[in-house]
NUTORVO-940225 format. One record per atom (N, C-alpha, C): residue in three letters; x, y, z; atom name; residue number from 1. Coordinates in Angstrom, 3 decimals, padded with zeros to 6 digits. Example, Ala and Ser with C-alpha at 12.3 -4.5 7.8 and 13.67 -1.06 7.14 Angstrom:
2
+------+----------+----------+----------+------+-----+
| code |       px |       py |       pz | site | pos |
+------+----------+----------+----------+------+-----+
|  ALA |  013.190 | -005.690 |  007.800 |    N |   1 |
|  ALA |  012.300 | -004.500 |  007.800 |   CA |   1 |
|  ALA |  013.200 | -003.300 |  007.800 |    C |   1 |
|  SER |  012.850 | -002.250 |  007.080 |    N |   2 |
|  SER |  013.670 | -001.060 |  007.140 |   CA |   2 |
|  SER |  012.900 |  000.030 |  007.870 |    C |   2 |
+------+----------+----------+----------+------+-----+
# end
This chain:
116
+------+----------+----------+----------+------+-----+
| code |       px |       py |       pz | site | pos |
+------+----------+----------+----------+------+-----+
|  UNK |  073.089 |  072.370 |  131.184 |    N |   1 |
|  UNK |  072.987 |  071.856 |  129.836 |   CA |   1 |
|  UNK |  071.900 |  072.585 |  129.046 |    C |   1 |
|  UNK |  070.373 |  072.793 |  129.487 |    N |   2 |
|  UNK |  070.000 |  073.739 |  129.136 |   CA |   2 |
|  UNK |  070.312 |  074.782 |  128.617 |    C |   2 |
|  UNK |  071.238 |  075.783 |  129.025 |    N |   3 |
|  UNK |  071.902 |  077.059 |  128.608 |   CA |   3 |
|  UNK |  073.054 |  077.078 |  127.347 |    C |   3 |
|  UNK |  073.031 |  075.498 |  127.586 |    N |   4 |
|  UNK |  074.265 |  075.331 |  126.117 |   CA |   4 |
|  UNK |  073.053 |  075.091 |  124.866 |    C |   4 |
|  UNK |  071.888 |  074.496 |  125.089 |    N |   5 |
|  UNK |  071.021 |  073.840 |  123.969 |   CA |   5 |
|  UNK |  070.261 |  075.480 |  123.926 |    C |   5 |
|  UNK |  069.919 |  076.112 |  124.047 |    N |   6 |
|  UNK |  068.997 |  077.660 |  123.998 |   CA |   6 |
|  UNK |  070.557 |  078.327 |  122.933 |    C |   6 |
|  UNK |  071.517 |  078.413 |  124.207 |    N |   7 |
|  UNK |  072.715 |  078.982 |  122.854 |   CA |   7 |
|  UNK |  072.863 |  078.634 |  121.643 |    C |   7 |
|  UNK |  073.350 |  077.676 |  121.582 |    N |   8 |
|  UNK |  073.360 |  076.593 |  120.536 |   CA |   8 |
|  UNK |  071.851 |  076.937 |  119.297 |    C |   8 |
|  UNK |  070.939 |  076.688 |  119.550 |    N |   9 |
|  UNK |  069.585 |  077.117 |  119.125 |   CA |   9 |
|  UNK |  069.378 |  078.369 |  118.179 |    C |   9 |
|  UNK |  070.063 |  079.530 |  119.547 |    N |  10 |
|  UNK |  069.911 |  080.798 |  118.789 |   CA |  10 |
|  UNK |  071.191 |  081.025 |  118.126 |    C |  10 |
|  UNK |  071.956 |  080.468 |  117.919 |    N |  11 |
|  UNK |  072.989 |  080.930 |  117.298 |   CA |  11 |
|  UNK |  072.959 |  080.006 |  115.551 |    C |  11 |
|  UNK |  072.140 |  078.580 |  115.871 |    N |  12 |
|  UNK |  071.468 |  078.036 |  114.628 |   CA |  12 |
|  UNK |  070.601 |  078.996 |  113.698 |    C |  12 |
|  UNK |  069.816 |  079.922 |  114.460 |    N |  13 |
|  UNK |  068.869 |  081.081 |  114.209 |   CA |  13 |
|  UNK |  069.889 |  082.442 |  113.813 |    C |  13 |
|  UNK |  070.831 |  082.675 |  114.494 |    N |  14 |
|  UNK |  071.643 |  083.265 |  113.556 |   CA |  14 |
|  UNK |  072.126 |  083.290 |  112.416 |    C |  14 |
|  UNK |  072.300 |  082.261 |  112.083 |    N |  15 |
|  UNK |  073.323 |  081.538 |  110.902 |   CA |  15 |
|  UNK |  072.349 |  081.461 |  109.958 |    C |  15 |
|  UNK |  071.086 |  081.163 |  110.043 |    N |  16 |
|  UNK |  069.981 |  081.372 |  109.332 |   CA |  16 |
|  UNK |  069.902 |  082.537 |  108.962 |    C |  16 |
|  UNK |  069.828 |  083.648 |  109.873 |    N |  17 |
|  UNK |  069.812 |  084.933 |  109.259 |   CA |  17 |
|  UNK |  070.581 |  085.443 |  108.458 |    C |  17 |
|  UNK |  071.601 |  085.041 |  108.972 |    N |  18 |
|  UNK |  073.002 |  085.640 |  108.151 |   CA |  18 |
|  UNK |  072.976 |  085.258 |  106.301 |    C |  18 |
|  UNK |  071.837 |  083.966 |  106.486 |    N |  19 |
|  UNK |  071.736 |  083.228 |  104.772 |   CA |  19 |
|  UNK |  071.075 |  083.948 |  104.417 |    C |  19 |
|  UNK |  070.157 |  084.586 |  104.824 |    N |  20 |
|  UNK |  068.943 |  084.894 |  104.814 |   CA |  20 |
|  UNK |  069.427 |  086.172 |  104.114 |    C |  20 |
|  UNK |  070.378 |  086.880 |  104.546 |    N |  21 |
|  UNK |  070.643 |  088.155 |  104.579 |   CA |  21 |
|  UNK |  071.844 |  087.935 |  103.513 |    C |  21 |
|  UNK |  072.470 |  086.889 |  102.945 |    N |  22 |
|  UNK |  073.085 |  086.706 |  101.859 |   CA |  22 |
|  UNK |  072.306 |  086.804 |  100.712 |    C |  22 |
|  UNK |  071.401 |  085.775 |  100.835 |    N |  23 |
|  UNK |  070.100 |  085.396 |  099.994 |   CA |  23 |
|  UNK |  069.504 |  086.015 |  099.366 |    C |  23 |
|  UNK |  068.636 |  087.501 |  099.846 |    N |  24 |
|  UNK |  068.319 |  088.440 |  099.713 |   CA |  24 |
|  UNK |  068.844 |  089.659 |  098.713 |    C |  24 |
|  UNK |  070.416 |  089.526 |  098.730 |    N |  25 |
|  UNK |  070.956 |  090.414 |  098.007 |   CA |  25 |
|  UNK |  070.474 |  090.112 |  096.471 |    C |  25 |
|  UNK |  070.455 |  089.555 |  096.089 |    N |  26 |
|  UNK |  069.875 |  089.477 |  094.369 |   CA |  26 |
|  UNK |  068.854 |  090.258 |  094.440 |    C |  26 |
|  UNK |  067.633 |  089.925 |  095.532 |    N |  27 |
|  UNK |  066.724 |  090.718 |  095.117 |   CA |  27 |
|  UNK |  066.529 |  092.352 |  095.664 |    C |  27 |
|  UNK |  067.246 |  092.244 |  096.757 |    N |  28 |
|  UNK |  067.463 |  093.933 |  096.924 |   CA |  28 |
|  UNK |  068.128 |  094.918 |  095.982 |    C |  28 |
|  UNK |  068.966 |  094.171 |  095.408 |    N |  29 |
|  UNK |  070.108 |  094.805 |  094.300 |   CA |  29 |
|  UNK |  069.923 |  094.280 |  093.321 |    C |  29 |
|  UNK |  069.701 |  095.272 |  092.068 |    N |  30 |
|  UNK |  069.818 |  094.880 |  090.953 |   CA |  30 |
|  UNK |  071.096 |  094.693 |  090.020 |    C |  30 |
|  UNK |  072.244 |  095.268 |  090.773 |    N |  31 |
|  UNK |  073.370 |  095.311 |  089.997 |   CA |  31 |
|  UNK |  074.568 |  095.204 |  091.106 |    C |  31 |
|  UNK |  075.522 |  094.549 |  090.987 |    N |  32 |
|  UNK |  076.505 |  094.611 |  091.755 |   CA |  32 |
|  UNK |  077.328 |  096.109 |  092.267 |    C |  32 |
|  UNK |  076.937 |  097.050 |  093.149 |    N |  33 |
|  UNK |  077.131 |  097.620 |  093.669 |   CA |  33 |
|  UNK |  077.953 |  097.160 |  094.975 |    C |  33 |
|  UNK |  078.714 |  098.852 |  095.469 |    N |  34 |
|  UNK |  079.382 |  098.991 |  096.639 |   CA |  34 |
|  UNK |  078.223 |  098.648 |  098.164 |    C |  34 |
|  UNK |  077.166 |  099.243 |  097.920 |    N |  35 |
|  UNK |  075.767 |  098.836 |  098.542 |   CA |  35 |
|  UNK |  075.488 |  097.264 |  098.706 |    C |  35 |
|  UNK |  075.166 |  096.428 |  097.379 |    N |  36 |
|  UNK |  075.424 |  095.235 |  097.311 |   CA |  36 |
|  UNK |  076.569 |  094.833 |  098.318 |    C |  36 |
|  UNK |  077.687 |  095.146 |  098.082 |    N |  37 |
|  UNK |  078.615 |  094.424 |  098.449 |   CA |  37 |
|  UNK |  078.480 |  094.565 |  099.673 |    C |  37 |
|  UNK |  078.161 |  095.583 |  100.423 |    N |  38 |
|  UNK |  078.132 |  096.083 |  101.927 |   CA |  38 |
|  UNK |  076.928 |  094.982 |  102.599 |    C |  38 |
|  UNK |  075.900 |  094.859 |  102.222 |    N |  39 |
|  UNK |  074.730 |  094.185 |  102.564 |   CA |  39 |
|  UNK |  075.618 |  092.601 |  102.527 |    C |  39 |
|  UNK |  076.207 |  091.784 |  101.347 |    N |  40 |
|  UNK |  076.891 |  090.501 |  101.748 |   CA |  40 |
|  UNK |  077.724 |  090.377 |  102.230 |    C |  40 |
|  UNK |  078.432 |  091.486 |  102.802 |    N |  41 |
|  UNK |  079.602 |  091.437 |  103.616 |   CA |  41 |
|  UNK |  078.805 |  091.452 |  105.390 |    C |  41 |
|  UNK |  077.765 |  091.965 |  105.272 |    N |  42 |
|  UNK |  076.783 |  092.202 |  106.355 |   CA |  42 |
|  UNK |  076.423 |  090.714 |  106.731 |    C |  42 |
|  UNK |  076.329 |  090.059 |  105.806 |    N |  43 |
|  UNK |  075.123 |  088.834 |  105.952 |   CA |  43 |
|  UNK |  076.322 |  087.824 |  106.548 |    C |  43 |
|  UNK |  077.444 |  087.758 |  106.095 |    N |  44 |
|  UNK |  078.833 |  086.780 |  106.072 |   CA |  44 |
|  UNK |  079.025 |  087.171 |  107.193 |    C |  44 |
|  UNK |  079.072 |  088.674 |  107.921 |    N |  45 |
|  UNK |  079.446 |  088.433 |  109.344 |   CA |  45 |
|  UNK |  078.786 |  088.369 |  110.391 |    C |  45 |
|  UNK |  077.312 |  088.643 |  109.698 |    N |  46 |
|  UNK |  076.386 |  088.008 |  111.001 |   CA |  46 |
|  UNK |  076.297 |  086.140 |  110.834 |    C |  46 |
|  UNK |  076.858 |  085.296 |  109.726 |    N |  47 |
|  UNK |  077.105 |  084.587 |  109.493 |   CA |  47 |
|  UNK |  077.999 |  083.670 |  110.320 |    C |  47 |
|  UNK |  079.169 |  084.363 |  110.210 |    N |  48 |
|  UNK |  080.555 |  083.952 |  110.595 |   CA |  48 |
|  UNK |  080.331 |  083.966 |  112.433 |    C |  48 |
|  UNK |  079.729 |  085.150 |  112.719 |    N |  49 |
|  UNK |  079.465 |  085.185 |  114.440 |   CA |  49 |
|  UNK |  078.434 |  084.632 |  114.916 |    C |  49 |
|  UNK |  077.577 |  084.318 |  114.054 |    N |  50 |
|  UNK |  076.666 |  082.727 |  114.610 |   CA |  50 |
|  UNK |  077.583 |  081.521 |  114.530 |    C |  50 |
|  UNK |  078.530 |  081.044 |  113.307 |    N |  51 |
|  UNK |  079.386 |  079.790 |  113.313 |   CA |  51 |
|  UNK |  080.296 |  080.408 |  114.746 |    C |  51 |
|  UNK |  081.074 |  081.010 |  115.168 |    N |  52 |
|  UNK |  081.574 |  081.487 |  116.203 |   CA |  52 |
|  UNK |  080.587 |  080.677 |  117.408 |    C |  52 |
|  UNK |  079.668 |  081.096 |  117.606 |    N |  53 |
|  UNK |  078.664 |  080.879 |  118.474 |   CA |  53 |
|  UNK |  078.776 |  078.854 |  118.867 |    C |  53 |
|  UNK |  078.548 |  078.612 |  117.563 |    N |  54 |
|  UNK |  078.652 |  077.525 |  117.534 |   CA |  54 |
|  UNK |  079.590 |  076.302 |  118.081 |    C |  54 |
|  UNK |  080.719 |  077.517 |  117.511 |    N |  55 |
|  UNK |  081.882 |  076.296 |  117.619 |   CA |  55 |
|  UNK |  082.210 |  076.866 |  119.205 |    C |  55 |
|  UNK |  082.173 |  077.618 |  119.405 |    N |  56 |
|  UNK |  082.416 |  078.340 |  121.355 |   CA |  56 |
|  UNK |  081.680 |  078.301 |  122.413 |    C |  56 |
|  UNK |  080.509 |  077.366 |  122.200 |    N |  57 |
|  UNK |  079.490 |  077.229 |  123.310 |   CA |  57 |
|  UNK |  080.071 |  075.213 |  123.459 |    C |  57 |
|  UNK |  080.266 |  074.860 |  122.086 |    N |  58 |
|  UNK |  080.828 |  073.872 |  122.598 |   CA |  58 |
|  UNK |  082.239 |  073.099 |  123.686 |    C |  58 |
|  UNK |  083.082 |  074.127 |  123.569 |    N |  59 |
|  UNK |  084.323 |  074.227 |  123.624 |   CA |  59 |
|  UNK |  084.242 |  074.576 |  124.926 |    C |  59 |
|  UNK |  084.446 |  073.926 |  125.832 |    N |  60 |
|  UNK |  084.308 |  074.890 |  127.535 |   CA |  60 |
|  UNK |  086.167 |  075.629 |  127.439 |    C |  60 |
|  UNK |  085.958 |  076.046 |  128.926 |    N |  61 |
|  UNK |  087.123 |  077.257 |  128.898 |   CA |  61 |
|  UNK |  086.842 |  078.681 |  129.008 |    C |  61 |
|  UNK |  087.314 |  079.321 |  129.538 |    N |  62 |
|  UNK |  087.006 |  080.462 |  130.219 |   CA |  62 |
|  UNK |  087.761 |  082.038 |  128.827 |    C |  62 |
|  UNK |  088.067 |  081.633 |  128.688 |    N |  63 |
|  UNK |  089.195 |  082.248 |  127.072 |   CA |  63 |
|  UNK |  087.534 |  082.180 |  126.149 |    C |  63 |
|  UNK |  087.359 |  080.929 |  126.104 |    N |  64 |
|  UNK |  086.203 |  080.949 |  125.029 |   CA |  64 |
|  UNK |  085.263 |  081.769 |  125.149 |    C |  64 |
|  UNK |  084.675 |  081.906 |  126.299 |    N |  65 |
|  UNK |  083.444 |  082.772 |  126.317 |   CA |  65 |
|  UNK |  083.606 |  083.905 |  126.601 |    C |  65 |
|  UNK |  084.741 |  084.604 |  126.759 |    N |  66 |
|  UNK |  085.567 |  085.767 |  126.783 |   CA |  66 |
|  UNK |  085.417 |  086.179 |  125.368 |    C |  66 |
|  UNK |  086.223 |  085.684 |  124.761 |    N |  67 |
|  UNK |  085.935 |  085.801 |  123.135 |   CA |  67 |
|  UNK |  084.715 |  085.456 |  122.887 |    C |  67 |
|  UNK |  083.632 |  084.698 |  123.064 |    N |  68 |
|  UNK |  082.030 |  084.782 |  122.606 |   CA |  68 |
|  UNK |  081.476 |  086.229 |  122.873 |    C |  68 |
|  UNK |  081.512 |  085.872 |  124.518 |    N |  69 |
|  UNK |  081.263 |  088.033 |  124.745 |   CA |  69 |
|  UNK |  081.910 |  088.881 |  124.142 |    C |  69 |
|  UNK |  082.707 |  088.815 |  123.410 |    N |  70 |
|  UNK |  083.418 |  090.325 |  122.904 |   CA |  70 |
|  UNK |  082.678 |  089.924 |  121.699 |    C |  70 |
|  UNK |  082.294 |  089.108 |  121.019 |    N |  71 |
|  UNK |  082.091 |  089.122 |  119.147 |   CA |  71 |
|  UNK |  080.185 |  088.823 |  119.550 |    C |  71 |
|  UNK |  079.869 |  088.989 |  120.686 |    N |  72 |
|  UNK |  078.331 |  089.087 |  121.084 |   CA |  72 |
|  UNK |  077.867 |  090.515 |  120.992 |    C |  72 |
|  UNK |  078.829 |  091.217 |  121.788 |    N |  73 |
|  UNK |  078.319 |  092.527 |  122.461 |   CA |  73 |
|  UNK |  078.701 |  093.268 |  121.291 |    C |  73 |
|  UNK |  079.988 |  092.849 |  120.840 |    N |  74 |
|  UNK |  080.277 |  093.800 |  118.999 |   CA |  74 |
|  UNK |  079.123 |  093.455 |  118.173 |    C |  74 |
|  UNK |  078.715 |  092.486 |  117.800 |    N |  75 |
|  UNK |  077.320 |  092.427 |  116.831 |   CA |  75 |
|  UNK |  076.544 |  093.340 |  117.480 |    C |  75 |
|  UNK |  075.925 |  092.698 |  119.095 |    N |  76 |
|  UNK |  074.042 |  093.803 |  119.395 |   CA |  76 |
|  UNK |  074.635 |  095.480 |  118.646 |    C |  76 |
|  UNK |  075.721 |  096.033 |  118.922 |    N |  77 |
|  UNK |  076.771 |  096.975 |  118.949 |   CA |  77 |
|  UNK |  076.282 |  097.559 |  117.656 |    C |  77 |
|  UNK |  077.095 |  096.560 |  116.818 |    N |  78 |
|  UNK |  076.276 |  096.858 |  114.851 |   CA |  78 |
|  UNK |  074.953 |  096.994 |  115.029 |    C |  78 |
|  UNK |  074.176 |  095.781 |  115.371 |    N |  79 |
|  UNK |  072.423 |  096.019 |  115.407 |   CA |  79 |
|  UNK |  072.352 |  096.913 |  115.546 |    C |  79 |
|  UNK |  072.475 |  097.784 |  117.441 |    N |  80 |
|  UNK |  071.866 |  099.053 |  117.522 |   CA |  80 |
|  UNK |  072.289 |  100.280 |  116.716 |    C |  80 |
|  UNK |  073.665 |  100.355 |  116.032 |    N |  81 |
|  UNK |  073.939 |  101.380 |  115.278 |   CA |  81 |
|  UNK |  072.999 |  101.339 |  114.084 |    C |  81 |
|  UNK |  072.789 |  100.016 |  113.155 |    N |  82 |
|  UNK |  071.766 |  099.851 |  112.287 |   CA |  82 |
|  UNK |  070.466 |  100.348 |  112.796 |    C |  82 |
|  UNK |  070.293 |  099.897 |  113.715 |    N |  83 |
|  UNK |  068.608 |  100.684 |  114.314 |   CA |  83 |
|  UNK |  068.687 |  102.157 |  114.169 |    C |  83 |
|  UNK |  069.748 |  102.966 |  113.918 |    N |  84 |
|  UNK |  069.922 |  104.401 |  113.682 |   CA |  84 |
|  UNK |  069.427 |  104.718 |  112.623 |    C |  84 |
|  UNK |  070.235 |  104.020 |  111.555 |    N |  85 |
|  UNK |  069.854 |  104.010 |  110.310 |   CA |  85 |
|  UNK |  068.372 |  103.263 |  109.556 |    C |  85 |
|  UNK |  068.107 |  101.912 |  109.931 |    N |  86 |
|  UNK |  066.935 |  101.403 |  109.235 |   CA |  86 |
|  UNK |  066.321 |  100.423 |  110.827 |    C |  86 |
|  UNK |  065.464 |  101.158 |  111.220 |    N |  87 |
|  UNK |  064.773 |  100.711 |  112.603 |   CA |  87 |
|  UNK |  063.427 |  099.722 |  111.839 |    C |  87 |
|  UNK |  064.129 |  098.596 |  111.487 |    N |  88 |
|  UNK |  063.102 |  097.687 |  110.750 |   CA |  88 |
|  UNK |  063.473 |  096.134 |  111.854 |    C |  88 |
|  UNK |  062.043 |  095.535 |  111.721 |    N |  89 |
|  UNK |  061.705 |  094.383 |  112.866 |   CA |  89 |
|  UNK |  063.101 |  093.713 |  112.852 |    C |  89 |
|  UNK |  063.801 |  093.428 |  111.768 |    N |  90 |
|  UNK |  065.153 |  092.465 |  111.183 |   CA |  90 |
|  UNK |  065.880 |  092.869 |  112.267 |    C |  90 |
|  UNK |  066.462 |  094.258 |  111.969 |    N |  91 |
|  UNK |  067.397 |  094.481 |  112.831 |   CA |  91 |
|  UNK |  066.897 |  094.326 |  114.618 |    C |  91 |
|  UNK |  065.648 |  094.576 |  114.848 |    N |  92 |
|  UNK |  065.713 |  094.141 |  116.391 |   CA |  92 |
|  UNK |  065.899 |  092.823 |  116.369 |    C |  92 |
|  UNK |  065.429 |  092.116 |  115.746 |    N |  93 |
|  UNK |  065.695 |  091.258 |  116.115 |   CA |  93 |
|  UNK |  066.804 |  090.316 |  116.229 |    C |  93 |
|  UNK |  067.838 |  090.661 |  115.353 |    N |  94 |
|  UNK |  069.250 |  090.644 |  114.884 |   CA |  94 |
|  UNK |  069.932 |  091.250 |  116.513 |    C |  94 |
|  UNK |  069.808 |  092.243 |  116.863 |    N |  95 |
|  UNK |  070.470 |  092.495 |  117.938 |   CA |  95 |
|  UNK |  069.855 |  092.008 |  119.148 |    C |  95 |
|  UNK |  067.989 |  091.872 |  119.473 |    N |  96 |
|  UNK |  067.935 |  090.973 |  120.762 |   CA |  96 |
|  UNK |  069.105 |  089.722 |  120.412 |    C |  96 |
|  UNK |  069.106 |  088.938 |  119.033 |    N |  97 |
|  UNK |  069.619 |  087.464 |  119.239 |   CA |  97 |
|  UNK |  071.063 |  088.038 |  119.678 |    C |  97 |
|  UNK |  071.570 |  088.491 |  119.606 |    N |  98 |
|  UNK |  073.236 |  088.460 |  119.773 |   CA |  98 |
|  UNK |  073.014 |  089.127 |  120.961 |    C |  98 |
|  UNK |  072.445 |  089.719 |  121.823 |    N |  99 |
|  UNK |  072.182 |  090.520 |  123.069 |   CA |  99 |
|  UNK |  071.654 |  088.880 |  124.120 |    C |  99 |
|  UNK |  071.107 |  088.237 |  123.567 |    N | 100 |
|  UNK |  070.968 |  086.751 |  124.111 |   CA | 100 |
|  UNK |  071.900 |  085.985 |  124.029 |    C | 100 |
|  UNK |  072.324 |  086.192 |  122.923 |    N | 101 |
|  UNK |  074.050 |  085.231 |  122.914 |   CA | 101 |
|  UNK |  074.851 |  085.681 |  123.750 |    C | 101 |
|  UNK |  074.755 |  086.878 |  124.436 |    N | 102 |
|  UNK |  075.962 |  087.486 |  125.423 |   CA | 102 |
|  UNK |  075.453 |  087.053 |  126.335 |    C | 102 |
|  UNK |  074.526 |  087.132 |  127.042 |    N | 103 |
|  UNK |  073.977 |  086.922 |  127.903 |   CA | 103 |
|  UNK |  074.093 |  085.406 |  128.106 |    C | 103 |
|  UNK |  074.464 |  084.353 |  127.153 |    N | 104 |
|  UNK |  074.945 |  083.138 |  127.272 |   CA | 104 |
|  UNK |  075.964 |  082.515 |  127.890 |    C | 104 |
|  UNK |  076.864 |  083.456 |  126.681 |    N | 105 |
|  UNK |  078.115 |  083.245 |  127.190 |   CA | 105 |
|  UNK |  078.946 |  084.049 |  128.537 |    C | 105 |
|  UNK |  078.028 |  084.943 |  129.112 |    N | 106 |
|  UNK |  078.426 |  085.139 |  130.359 |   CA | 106 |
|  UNK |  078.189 |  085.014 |  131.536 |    C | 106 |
|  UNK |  076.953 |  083.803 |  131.185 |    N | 107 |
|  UNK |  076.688 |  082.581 |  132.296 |   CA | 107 |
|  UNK |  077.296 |  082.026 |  132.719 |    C | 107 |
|  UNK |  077.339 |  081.600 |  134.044 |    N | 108 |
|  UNK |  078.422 |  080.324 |  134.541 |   CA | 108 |
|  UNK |  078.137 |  079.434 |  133.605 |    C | 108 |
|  UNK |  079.269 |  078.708 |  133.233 |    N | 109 |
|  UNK |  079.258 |  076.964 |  133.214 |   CA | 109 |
|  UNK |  078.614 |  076.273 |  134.009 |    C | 109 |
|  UNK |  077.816 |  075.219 |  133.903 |    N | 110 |
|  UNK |  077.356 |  073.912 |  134.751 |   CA | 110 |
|  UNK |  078.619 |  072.893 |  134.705 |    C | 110 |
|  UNK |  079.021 |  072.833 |  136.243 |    N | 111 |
|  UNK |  080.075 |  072.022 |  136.127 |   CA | 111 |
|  UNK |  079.703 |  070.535 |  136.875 |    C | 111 |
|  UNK |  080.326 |  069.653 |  136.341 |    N | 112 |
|  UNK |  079.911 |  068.719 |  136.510 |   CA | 112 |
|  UNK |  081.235 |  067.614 |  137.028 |    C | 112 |
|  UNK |  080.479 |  067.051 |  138.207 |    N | 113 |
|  UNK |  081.484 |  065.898 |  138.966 |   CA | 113 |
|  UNK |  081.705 |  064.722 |  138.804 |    C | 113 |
|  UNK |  082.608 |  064.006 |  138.883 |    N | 114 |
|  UNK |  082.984 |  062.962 |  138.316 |   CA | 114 |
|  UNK |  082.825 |  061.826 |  140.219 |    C | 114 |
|  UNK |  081.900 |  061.024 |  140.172 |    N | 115 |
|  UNK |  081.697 |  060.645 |  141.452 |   CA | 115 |
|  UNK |  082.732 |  059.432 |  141.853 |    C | 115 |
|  UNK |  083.279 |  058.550 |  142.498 |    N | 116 |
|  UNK |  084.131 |  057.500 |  142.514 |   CA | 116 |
|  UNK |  083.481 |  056.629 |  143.384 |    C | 116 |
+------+----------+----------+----------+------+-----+
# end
C-alpha cells in the first residue's frame, strides 16, 4: 500500500507541474506563437500522463501497469531529450519524477488475502 500512496503522490506532483508548465506560458510568451503553442502542448502532456498515473495506480491489473510503463519510460524519454536541449533543474526533475513513476509501476502488486 505504501507503493500505491508514493505513486499516487508523485504523480499529484506531476499534474502540478504540468499546471505549472501551462501557467507559465503567458509569461514566457508574449504573443501566441508556434513556440507558445509547443510549450502548452508540453505542459497538457506532462499533464495528461500524471492524470494517467492517477487513474492506473488505482486500477489493479497487469494491462494497467504495462500501459503506466510505456507512457512512464516515454515521458523520462522526452525529459532526457529536453536535457539536450535546455539542461535546466525543471527538466531533471520532470524526468527523475516519471523515471520514479516507472519504477512504480513495475513493482509487484501487494496482494492481498481474503482469510475465512
Amino acid at each position: 500500500m505504501r507503493l500505491q500512496t508514493c505513486a499516487v503522490s508523485l504523480a499529484i506532483v506531476g499534474g502540478l507541474l504540468g499546471l505549472v508548465h501551462i501557467a507559465l506560458t503567458p509569461l514566457a510568451y508574449a504573443d501566441w506563437t508556434i513556440e507558445a503553442l509547443w510549450f502548452v502542448g508540453s505542459g497538457l502532456t506532462i499533464l495528461l500522463a500524471a492524470a494517467a498515473n492517477l487513474l492506473g495506480f488505482r486500477s489493479p491489473g497487469v494491462g494497467n501497469r504495462g500501459i503506466l510503463t510505456a507512457i512512464n519510460l516515454a515521458m523520462t524519454g522526452f525529459f532526457a531529450a529536453a536535457w539536450l536541449v535546455l539542461p535546466g533543474p525543471q527538466v531533471f526533475v520532470g524526468g527523475a519524477l516519471f523515471l520514479c513513476l516507472a519504477c512504480c509501476s513495475l513493482a509487484p502488486q501487494a496482494r492481498t488475502t481474503v482469510q475465512r
